[in-house]
C-alpha positions in Angstrom: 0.0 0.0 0.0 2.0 3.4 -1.3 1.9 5.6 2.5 0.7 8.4 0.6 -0.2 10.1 -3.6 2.6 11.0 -5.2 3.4 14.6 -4.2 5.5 15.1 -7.6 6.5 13.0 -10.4 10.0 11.6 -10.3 13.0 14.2 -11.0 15.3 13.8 -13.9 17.5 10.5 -12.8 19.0 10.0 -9.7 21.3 11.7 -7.1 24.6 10.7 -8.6 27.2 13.5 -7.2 24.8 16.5 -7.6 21.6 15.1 -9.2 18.7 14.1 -6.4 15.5 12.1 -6.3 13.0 14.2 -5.9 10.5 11.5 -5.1 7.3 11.6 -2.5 7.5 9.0 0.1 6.5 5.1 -0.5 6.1 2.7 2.3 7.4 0.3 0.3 10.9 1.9 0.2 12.7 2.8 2.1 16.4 2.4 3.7 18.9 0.5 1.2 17.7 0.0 -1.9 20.4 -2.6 -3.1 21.7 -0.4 -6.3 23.7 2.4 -5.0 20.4 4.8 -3.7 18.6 4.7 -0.6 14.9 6.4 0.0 13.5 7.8 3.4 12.7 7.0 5.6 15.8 5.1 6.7 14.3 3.6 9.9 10.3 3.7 9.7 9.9 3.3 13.6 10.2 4.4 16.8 14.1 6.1 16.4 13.6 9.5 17.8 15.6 12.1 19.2 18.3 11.0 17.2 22.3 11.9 17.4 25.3 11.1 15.7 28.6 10.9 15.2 31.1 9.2 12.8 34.8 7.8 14.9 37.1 6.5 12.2 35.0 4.3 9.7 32.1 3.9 12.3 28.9 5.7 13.1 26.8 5.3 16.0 23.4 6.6 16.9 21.3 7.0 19.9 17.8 7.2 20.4 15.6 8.6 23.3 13.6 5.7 24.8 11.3 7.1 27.6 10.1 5.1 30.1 11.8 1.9 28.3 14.4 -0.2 29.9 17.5 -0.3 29.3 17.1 3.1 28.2 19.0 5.5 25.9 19.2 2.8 22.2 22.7 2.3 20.8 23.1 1.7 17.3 25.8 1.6 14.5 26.2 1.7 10.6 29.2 1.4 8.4 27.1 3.5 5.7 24.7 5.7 7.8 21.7 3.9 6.0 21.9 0.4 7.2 21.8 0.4 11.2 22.1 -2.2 13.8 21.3 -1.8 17.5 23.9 -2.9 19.6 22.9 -1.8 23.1 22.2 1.3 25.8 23.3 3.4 27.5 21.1 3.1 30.8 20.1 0.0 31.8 18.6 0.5 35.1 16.0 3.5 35.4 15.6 3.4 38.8 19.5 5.4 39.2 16.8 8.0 37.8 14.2 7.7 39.9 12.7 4.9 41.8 9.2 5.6 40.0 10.4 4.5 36.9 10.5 0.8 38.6 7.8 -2.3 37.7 6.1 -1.6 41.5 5.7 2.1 40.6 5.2 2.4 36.7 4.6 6.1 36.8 5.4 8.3 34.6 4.8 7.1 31.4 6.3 8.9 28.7 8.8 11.1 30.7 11.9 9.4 31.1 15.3 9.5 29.1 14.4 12.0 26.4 16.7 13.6 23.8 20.4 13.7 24.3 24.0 13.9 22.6 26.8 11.3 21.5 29.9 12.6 21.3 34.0 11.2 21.2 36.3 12.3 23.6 39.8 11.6 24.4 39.3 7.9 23.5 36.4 7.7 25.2 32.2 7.8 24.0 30.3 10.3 26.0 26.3 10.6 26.3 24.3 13.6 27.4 20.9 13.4 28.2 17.5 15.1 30.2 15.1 13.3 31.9 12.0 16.2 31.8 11.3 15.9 35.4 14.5 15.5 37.3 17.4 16.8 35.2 20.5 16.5 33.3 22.2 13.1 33.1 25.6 11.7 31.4 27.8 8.7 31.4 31.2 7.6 29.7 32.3 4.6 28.2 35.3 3.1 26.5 33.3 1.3 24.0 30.0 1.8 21.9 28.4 -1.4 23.1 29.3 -0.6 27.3 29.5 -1.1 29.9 28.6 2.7 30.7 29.6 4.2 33.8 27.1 5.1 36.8 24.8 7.7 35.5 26.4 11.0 36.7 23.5 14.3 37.4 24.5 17.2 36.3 21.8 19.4 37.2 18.7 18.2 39.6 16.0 19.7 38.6 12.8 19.8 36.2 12.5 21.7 32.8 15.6 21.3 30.9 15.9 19.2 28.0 18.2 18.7 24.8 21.9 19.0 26.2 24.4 18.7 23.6 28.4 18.9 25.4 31.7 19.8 22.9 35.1 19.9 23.6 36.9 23.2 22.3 40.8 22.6 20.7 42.0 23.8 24.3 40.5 21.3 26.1 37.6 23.4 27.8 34.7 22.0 28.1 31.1 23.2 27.2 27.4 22.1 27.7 24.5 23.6 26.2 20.8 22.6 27.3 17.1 24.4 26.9 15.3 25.0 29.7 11.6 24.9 28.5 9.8 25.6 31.9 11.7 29.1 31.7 10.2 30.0 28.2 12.5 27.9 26.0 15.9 30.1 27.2 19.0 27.8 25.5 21.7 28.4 28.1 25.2 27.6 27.5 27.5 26.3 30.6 31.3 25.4 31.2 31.8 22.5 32.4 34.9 20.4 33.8 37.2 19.2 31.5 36.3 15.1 32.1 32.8 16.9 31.3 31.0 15.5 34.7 30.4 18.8 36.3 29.1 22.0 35.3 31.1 25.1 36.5 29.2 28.1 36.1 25.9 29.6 36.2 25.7 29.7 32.7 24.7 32.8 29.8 21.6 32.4 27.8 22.8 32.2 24.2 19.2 31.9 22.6 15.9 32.2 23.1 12.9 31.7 20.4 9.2 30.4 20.3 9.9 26.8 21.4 13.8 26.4 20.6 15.7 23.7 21.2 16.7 20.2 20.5 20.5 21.7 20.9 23.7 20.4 19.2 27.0 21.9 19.1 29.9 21.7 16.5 33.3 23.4 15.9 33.8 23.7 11.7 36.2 26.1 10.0 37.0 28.5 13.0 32.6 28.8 13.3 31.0 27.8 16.2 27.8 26.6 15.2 24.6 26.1 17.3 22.4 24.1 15.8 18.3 24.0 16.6 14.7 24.1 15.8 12.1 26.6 16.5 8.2 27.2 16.1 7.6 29.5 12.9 4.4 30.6 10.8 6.1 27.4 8.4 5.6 24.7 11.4 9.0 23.6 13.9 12.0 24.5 11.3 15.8 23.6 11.8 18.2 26.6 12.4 21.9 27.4 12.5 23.5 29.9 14.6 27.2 30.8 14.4 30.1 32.9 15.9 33.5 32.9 15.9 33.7 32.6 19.6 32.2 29.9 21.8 30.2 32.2 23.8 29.2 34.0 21.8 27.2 36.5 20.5 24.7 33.7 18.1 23.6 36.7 16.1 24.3 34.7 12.2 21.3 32.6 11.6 20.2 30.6 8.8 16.9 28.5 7.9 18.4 25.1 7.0 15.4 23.5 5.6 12.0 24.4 4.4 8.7 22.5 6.3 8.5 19.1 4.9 6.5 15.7 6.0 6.0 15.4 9.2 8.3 17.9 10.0 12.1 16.8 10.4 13.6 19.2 12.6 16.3 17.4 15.5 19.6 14.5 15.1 22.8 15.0 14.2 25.3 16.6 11.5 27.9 14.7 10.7 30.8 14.1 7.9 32.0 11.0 6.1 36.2 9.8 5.7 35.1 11.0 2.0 34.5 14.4 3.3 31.1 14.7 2.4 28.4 15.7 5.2 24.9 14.1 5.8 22.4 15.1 8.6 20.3 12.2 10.3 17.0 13.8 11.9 13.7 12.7 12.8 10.5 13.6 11.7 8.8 15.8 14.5 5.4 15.3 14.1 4.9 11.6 15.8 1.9 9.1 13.8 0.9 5.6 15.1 5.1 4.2 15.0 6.2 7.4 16.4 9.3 9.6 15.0 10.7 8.1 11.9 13.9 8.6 10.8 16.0 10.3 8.0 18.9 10.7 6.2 19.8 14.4 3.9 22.9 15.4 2.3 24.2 18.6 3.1 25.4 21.2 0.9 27.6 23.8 2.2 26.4 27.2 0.9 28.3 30.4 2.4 29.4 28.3 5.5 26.0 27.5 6.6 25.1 23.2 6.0 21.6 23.5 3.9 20.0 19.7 4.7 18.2 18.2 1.1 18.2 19.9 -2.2 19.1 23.4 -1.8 16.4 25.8 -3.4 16.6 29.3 -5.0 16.8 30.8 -1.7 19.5 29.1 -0.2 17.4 26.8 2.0 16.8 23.3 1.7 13.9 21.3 0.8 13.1 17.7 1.6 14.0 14.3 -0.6 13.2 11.1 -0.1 16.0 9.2 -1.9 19.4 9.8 -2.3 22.9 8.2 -3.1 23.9 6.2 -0.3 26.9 7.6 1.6 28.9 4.3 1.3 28.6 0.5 0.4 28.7 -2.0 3.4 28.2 -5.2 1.8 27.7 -7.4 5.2 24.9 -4.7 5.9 21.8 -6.7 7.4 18.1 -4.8 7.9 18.1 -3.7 11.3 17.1 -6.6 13.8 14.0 -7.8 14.5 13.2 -11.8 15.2 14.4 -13.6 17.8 15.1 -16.9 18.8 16.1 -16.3 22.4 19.5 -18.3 22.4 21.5 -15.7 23.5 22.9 -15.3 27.4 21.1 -11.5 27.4 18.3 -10.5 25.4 18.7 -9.2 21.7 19.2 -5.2 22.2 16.4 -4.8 20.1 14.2 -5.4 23.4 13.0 -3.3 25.8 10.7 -3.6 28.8 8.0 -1.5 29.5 9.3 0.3 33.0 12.4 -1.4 35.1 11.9 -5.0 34.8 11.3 -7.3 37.9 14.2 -9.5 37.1 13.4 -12.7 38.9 10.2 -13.1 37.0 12.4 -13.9 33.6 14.8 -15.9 32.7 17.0 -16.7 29.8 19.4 -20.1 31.4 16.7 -21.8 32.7 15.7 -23.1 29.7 18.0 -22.5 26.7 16.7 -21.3 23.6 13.3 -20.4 25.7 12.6 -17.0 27.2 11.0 -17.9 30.1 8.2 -15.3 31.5 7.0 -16.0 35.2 3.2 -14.2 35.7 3.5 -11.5 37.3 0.5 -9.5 39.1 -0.5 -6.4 37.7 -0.8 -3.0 39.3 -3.9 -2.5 37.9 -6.0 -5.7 36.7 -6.5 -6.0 32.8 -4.1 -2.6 32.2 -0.8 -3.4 30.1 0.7 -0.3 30.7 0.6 -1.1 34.3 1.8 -4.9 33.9 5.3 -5.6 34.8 7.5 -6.8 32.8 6.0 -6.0 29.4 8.7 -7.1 26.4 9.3 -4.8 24.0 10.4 -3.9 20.6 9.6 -1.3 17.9 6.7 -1.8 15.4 7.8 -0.7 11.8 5.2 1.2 9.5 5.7 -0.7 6.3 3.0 -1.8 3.4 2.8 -5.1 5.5 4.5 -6.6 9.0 3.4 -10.0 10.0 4.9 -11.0 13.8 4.5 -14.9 15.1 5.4 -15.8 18.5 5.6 -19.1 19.6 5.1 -20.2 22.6 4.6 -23.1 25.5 1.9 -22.7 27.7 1.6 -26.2 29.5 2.3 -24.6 32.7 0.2 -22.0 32.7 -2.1 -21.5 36.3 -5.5 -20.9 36.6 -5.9 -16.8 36.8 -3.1 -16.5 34.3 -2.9 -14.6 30.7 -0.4 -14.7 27.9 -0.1 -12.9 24.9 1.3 -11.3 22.2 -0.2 -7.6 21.9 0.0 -4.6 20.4 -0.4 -1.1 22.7 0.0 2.5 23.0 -2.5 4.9 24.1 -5.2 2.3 23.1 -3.9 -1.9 23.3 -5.0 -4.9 21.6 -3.8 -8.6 22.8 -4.1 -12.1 21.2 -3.8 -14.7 23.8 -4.0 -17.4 26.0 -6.3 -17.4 29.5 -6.2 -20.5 31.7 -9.7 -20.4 33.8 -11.0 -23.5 35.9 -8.0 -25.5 34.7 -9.4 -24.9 30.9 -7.0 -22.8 28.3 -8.7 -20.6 25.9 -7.2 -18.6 22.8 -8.4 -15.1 23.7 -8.8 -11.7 22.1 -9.1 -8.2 23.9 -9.0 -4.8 22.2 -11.9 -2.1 21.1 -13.4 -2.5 24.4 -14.3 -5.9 23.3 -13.3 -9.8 24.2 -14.0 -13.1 22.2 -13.0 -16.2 23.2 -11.4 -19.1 21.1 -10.8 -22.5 21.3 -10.0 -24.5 24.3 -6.5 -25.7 24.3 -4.9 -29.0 24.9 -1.9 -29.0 23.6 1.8 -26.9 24.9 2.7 -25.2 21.6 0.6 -22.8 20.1 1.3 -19.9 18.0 0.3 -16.3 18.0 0.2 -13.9 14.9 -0.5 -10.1 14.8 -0.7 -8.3 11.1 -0.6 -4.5 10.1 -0.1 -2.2 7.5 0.9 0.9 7.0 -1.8 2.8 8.2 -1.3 0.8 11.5 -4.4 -1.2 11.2 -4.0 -4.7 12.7 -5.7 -7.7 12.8 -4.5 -10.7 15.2 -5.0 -14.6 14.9 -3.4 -18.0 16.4 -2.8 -21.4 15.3 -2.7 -24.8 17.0 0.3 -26.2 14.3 2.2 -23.5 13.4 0.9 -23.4 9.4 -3.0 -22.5 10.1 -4.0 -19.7 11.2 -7.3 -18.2 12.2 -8.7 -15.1 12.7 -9.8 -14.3 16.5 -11.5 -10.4 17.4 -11.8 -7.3 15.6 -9.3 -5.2 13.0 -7.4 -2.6 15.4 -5.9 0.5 14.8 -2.3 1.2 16.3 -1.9 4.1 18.1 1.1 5.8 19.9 1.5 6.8 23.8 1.3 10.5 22.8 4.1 12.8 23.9 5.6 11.6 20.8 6.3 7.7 21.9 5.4 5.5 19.3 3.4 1.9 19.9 5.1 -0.8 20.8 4.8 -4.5 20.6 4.4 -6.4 23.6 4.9 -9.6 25.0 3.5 -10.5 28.6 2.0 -12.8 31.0 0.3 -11.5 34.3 -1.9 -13.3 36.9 -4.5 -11.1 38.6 -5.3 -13.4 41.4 -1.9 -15.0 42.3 1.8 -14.6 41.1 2.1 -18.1 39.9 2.8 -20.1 36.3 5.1 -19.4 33.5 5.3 -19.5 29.4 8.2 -20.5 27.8 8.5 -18.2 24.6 10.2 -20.4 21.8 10.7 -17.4 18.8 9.6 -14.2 17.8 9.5 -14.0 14.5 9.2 -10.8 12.1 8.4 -10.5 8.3 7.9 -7.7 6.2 6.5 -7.0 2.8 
């Protein structure tokens, strides 16, 4: 199913040195497109808040996760279109806050928000906000971790989007927006191992809404990067001086209003020498904050993202050259088959996990989910340990879990769902010593067929307009339908749905599923 009309007929060939696509957006491309091009978006989920940077032949990404454990996403590319997650930065949220735990579950959609990667003296560094208690970083010697204890470097609420850099004489800066004081950017010196901030600070900027900071040194400019609320929608700026502090008083539009509004990641420049800009689009739909990838053209020292118009701003495309050619490249994970000694860093649990109700070594090749008993009855988003992963908005995703319910107790649920603001489940209920497939969503429930058998299989479908339908088979090749079509939606606040795997027990903590695969196909 094309995502949406044709907004303009293909441009004159492709982007080969100069020459661009100038196509509309397609579901059904996007990333690499196995001949030298790739189309946008390059990760059609969940990626938001995006940052990167480039050390040596490597790039590496982060992505804000929210309430999600382990929090703050790690991922790399050889390229800068084909990505792989390979960990995060945080992996216990309660060194936040003890809310953020699976006997608390509050605050849902605060958490680890935007932040900044950056290389320093042989060493990764990541920057981050949490909206309601501060400014956060941690260090560590190697993409993948292990990260050092979280270190706060302001406790307090309001501030969001720090971005650090590291000026040729080794002084360190930090700059950060402080929304609950009218969106005022400030700019602080910090310590030179970048774990304390030394002054009050100056306020470098303030505009309707501005933020989602970043800070680079290029060619004697210092240039502050960020987005603002205009008549044209939230628009990407530049500001630049020749001296650290300032005055900010150049500015330039980078980019006109496009789809969905990309507006915040991270500038960045290949060995080649050519520079590309990875952002996300602002304006969040079912999957949340997709993400992009726009060569930059420098015109009069100012980085214009896309195809540079008339005016000497930039407009959007949606396919390009690709950057480089990684031929081991593989699409960014999915499936599972749960063989690993720690789960697949694609996963993330809804809220800090209760981590003797899972287990990985108990049963090799199994996850193994012990029921836990919800906060509130019937509620996901107040059900520990929630698996998750990131749904993708293509023309079709198919997801098939298998699992063993043969010691399931009576009071117990599990099931493979689908949830944001609104949740759908496909399932398995064990009442009076009886299993049932069941289905819940659309305020509605329908039972299925009892169950007598350990290994059954559950199956959700969607497209690209996030409207699901879920089923479950008995043998692994049949497959009927159970409940009524359901349409995704995201948490709001810019957190996109997820995909859930659970098993809860309202009356007693007791039983277990074994979870054999998860498995992922797209079309």
């Amino acid at each position: 199913m094309i995502r949406s009309i044709f907004k303009l007929a293909y441009c004159i060939g492709f982007w080969l040195a100069s020459i661009q696509i100038c196509v509309a957006q397609q579901t059904n491309k996007w990333g690499d497109q196995h001949n030298g091009t790739y189309a946008n978006p390059i990760l059609p989920g969940d990626f938001q808040n995006t940052d990167v940077i480039r050390v040596a032949g490597d790039y590496f990404y982060i992505s804000a996760t929210k309430e999600l454990s382990p929090g703050m996403m790690i991922l790399t590319s050889r390229d800068l279109v084909n990505w792989r997650i390979i960990g995060h930065a945080v992996p216990d949220l309660t060194k936040i806050s003890p809310r953020y735990n699976y006997d608390k579950m509050q605050g849902s959609t605060r958490g680890i928000w935007a932040g900044a990667i950056r290389y320093h003296n042989d060493k990764f560094y990541i920057y981050f906000t949490t909206p309601d208690e501060g400014i956060f970083m941690t260090t560590a010697s190697n993409a993948e971790g292990p990260w050092s204890p979280l270190v706060q470097l302001i406790k307090a609420s309001g501030w969001d989007d720090p971005c650090p850099l590291w000026d040729d004489n080794g002084k360190a800066y930090l700059v950060a927006t402080h929304f609950s004081d009218n969106y005022k950017i400030h700019l602080f010196t910090m310590s030179p191992d970048g774990e304390q901030l030394t002054d009050t600070s100056r306020v470098i900027h303030q505009s309707k809404g501005s933020e989602a900071n970043k800070l680079y040194k290029i060619n004697n400019y210092y240039y502050h990067f960020y987005s603002e609320v205009t008549a044209e929608g939230r628009i990407p700026f530049m500001a630049r001086s020749k001296n650290i502090t300032g005055p900010y008083n150049e500015t330039h539009q980078l980019m006109h209003k496009a789809e969905r509004e990309p507006n915040q990641g991270g500038l960045v420049q290949t060995e080649k020498g050519e520079w590309y800009f990875v952002t996300h689009h602002g304006i969040a739909q079912w999957e949340g904050r997709e993400a992009s990838l726009l060569p930059v053209t420098w015109i009069n020292d100012w980085p214009i993202w896309g195809k540079a118009g008339a005016d000497g701003i930039g407009n959007m495309i949606w396919a390009a050259k690709k950057p480089g050619n990684d031929a081991s490249a593989k699409p960014i994970q999915t499936s599972d088959d749960f063989r690993g000694k720690t789960i697949s860093p694609q996963w993330e649990w809804y809220f800090q996990p209760r981590n003797d109700k899972w287990s990985l070594s108990i049963r090799p090749g199994f996850l193994r989910l012990y029921a836990c008993k919800p906060l509130k009855p019937g509620v996901i988003t107040q059900t520990p340990n929630v698996l998750t992963q990131r749904p993708l908005k293509l023309e079709q995703s198919i997801i098939t879990l298998k699992m063993d319910v043969a010691h399931m107790t009576d009071g117990q649920i599990a099931a493979l769902a689908l949830f944001g603001k609104t949740s759908a489940a496909i399932g398995v209920t064990q009442i009076d010593n009886a299993k049932h497939f069941y289905f819940s969503g659309n305020d509605t429930k329908a039972e299925g067929p009892e169950i007598t058998i350990a290994n059954i299989w559950l199956r959700a479908t969607w497209d690209a307009n996030g409207l699901a339908h879920f089923f479950f088979s008995t043998d692994g090749y049949n497959y009927d339908p159970l409940g009524n079509a359901f349409t995704i939606t995201n948490f709001g606040n810019y957190l996109g749905a997820k995909i859930g795997i659970f098993t809860a027990n309202d009356t007693q903590e007791s039983g277990f599923v074994d979870v054999d695969y998860f498995n992922y196909e797209v079309k």
